[in-house]
C-alpha positions in Angstrom: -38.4 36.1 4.9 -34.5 36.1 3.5 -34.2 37.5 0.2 -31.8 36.0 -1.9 -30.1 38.4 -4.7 -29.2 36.0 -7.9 -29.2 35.3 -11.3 -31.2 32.1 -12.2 -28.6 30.6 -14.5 -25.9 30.7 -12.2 -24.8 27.5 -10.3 -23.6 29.1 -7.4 -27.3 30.7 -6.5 -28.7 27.5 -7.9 -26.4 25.9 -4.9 -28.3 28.3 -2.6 -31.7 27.8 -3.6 -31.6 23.9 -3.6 -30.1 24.0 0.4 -32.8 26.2 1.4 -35.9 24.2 0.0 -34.4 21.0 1.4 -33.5 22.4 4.3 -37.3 23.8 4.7 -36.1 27.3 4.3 -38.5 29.7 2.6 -36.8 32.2 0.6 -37.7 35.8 -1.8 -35.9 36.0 -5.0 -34.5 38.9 -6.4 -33.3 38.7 -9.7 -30.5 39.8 -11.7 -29.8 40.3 -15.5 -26.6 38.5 -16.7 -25.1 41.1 -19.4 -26.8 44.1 -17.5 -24.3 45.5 -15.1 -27.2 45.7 -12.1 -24.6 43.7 -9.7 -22.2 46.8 -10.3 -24.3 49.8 -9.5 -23.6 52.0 -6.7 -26.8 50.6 -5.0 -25.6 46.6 -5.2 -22.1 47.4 -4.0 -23.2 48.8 -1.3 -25.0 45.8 -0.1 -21.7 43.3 -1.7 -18.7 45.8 -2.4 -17.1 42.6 -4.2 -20.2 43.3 -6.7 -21.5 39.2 -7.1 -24.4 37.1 -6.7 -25.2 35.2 -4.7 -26.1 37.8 -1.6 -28.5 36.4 0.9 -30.6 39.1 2.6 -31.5 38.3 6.5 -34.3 39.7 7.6 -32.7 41.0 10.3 -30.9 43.0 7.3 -28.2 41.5 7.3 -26.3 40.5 4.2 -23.9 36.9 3.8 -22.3 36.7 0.0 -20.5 33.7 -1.2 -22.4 30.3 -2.1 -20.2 28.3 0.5 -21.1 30.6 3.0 -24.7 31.0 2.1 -25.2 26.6 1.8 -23.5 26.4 5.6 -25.9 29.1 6.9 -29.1 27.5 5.8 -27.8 24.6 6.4 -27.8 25.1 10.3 -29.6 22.4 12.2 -30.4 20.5 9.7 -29.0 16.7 8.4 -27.4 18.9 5.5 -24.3 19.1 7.9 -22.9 16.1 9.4 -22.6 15.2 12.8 -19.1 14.6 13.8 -16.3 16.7 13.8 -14.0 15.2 11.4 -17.1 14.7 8.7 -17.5 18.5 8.9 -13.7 19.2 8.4 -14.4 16.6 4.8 -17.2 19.0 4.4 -15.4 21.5 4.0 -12.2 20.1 2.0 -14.7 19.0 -0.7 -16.5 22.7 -0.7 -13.0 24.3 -0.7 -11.8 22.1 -3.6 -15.0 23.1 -5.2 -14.4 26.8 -5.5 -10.5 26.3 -6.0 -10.3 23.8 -8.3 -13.5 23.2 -9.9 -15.7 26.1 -10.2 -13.1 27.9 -11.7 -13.2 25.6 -15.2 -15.7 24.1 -15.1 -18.1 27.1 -14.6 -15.9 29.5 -16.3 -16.5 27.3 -19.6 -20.1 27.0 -19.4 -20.6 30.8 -19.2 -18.0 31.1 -21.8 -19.3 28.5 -24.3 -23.3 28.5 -23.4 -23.8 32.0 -22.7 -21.3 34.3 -23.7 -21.8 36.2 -27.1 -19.7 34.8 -30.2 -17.7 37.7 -30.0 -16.9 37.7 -26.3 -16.4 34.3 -27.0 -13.9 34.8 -29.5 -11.4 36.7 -27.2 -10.9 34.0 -24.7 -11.1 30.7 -27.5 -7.4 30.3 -26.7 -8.5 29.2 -22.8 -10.7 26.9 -23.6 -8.2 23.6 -23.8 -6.7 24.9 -20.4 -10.3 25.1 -19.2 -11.6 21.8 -20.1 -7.9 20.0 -19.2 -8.5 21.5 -15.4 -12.0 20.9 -15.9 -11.1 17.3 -16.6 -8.8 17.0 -13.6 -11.1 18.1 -11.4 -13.9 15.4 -12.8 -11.0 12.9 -12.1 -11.1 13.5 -8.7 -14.3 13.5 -8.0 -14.5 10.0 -9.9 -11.7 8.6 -7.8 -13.6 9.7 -5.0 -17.1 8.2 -5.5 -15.5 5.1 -6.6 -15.9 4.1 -3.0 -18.1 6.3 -1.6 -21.4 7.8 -2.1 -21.1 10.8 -1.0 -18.6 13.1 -0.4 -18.7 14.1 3.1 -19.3 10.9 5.9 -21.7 8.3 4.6 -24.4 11.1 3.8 -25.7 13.6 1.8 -24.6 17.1 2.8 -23.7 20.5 1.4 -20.7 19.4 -0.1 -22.8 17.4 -2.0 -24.9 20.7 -3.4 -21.8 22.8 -3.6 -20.3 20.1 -6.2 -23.7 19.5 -8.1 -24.2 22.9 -8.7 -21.9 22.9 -11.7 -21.1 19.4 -12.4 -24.7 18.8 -13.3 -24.1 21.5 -15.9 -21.2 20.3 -17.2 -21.9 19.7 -20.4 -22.6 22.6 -21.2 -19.4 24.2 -20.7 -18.1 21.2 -23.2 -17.3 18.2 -20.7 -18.2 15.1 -21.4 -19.8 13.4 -18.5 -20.3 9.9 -20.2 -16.5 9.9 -19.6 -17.1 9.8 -15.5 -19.9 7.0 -14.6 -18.9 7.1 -10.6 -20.2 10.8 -11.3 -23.0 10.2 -13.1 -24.0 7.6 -10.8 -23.7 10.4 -8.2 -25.4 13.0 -9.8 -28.7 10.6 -10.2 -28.5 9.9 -6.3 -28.2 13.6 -5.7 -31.5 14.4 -8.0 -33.2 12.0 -6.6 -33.4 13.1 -2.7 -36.0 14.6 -1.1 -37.3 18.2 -2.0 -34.6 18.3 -4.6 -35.4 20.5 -7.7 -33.7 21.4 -10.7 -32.0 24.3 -12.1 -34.9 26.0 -14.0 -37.5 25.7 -10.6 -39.1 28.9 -9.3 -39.2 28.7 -5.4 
């Protein structure tokens, strides 16, 4: 059975873990502690030298890191990745966007400002307007975008739908206010409520 290496809290293995139970893929996880430094012993590097979770484990041993990359593998064969060419290429615009111009904020403040101690909080307070603005933008987007559509890849629910939730349904906990967004929120509820979905906090 895969083994996927993660910390619970994190979006991006979150992102992994909701793919592979609704694409019916049974998975082992292997936790790690947040403040601990386990992902940067000598032992984890050598399975990820970039020293991150999440790391999916094949049980062929071999080992895929980075969420994108994880969602698209479990995703083979399944109705998680559209069908046509061009919806796969939107696919991927939307998942690229996600790690370049929203994970970056939008997670970033959440760890910051729900996680973070008050002192390591302290030394990066003076980010926090640029995070949220970018943050912000980012939301925009995605508004503009499911305005007229209800999903962001074809007329269907796919991985680029995960890839976004992962975060966004978190938002507010890195300071954003959702309320702001109702195209998004509207989104988020059509997201939670497909089948096999589960939330954040679910054991496999």
């Amino acid at each position: 059975m895969p083994i996927l290496h993660q910390m619970h809290m994190s979006g991006n293995c979150y992102k992994a873990r909701l793919c592979a139970h609704q694409a019916g893929v049974p998975l082992v996880l292997k936790d790690y502690g947040l403040h601990d430094g386990s992902t940067r012993t000598p032992a984890f590097l050598a399975l990820n030298p970039n020293g991150r979770v999440p790391l999916l484990e094949l049980e062929d041993g071999r080992f895929l890191p980075e969420s994108g990359a994880i969602l698209f593998h479990l995703a083979q064969g399944t109705a998680l990745l559209p069908e046509s060419a061009w919806d796969q290429t939107q696919m991927l615009q939307w998942m690229f966007f996600e790690q370049y111009s929203h994970e970056p904020y939008i997670a970033v403040a959440r760890f910051w400002l729900h996680f973070a101690t008050p002192e390591a909080l302290a030394a990066k307070q003076h980010l926090v307007p640029e995070w949220h603005a970018k943050g912000n933008a980012a939301l925009a987007v995605m508004e503009s975008h499911l305005l007229g559509h209800d999903w962001f890849a074809g007329n269907r629910y796919s991985i680029a739908d995960i890839a976004l939730y992962g975060y966004t349904h978190s938002a507010a906990e890195g300071g954003f206010d959702l309320g702001a967004y109702p195209a998004v929120g509207a989104w988020l509820k059509r997201v939670a409520a497909m089948p096999n979905h589960i939330d954040l906090d679910t054991r496999w």
